[in-house]
C-alpha positions in Angstrom: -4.5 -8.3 12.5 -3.1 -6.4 9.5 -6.2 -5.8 7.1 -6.9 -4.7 3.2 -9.7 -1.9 3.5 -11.8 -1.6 0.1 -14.1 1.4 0.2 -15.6 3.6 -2.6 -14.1 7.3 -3.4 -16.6 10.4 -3.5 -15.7 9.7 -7.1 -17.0 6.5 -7.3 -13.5 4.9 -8.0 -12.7 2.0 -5.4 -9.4 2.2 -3.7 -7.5 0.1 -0.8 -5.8 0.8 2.7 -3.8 -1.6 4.1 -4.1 -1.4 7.4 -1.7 -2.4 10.1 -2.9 -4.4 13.2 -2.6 -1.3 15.3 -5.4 0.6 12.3 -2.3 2.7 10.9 -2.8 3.0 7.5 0.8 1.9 6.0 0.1 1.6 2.2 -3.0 3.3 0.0 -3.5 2.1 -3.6 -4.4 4.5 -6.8 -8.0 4.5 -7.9 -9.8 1.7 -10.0 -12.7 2.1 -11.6 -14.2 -1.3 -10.7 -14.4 -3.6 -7.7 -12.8 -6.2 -9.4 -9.7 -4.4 -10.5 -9.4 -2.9 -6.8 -9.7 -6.7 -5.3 -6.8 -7.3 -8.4 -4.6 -4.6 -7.0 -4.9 -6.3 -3.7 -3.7 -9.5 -5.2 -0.6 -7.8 -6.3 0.0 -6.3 -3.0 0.2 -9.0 -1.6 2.0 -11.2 -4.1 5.3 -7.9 -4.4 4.8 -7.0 -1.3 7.8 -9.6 -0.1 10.3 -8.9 -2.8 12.4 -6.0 -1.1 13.2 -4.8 -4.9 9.9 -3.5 -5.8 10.4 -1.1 -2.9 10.9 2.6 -4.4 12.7 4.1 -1.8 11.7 8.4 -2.4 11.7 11.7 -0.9 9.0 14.5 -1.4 9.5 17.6 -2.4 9.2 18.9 1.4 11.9 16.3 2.7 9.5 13.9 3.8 10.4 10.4 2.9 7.8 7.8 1.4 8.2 4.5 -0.7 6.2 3.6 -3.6 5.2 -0.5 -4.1 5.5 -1.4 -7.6 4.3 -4.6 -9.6 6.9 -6.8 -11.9 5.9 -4.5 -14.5 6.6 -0.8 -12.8 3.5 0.1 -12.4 2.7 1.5 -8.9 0.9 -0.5 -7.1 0.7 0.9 -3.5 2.0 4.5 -2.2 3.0 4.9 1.6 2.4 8.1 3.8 5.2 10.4 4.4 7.2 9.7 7.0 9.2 12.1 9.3 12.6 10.0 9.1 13.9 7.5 6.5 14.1 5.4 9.6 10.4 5.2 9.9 9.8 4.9 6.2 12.3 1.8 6.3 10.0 0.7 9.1 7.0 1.2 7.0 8.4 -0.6 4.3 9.0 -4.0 6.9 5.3 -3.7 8.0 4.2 -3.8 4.3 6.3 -6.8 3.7 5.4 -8.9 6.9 1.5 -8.2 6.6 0.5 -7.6 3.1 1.2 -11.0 2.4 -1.4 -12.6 5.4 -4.0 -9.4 5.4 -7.9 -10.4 5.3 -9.7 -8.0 3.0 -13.1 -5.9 4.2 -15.3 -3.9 2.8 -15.6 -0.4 4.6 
């Protein structure tokens, strides 16, 4: 099952994976300075995570493609890894839609 991992930069900022059932790491959140405000970005993972239009669809400056998840407001709420195809970045983008939404959070 698709999971939210919280865990605690060297920097003492929390951050989030979400994690697909296979433990691929499909989306990775900024930093937050509290727990609280990580556990809120989780919240609003999973509550954009369905609407296809808060999908920012990019490539990196080495060709790689990647997707940003953004809240109703624009503010970035989730970044993907780089993909080696836009193929597999669309595919990342379906995983993050079907299991953000039903993801149980941990603490790592």
């Amino acid at each position: 099952m698709a999971k939210f991992e919280i865990s605690v930069r060297k920097n003492g900022e929390f951050q989030f994976n979400l994690k697909a059932s296979n433990g691929e790491v499909i989306l990775t959140s900024e930093g937050y300075t509290t727990k609280a405000a990580c556990l809120n970005g989780v919240e609003s993972v999973k509550k954009n995570s369905a609407t296809e239009e808060r999908y920012e669809k990019l490539v990196a400056k080495n060709g790689k493609p990647y997707f940003n998840l953004k809240a109703t407001n624009g503010q970035i709420i989730g970044q993907s890894q780089m993909y080696a195809s836009e193929r597999n970045r669309n595919n990342g983008i379906a995983s993050v839609m079907k299991n953000a939404p039903v993801a149980e959070v941990v603490e790592v």
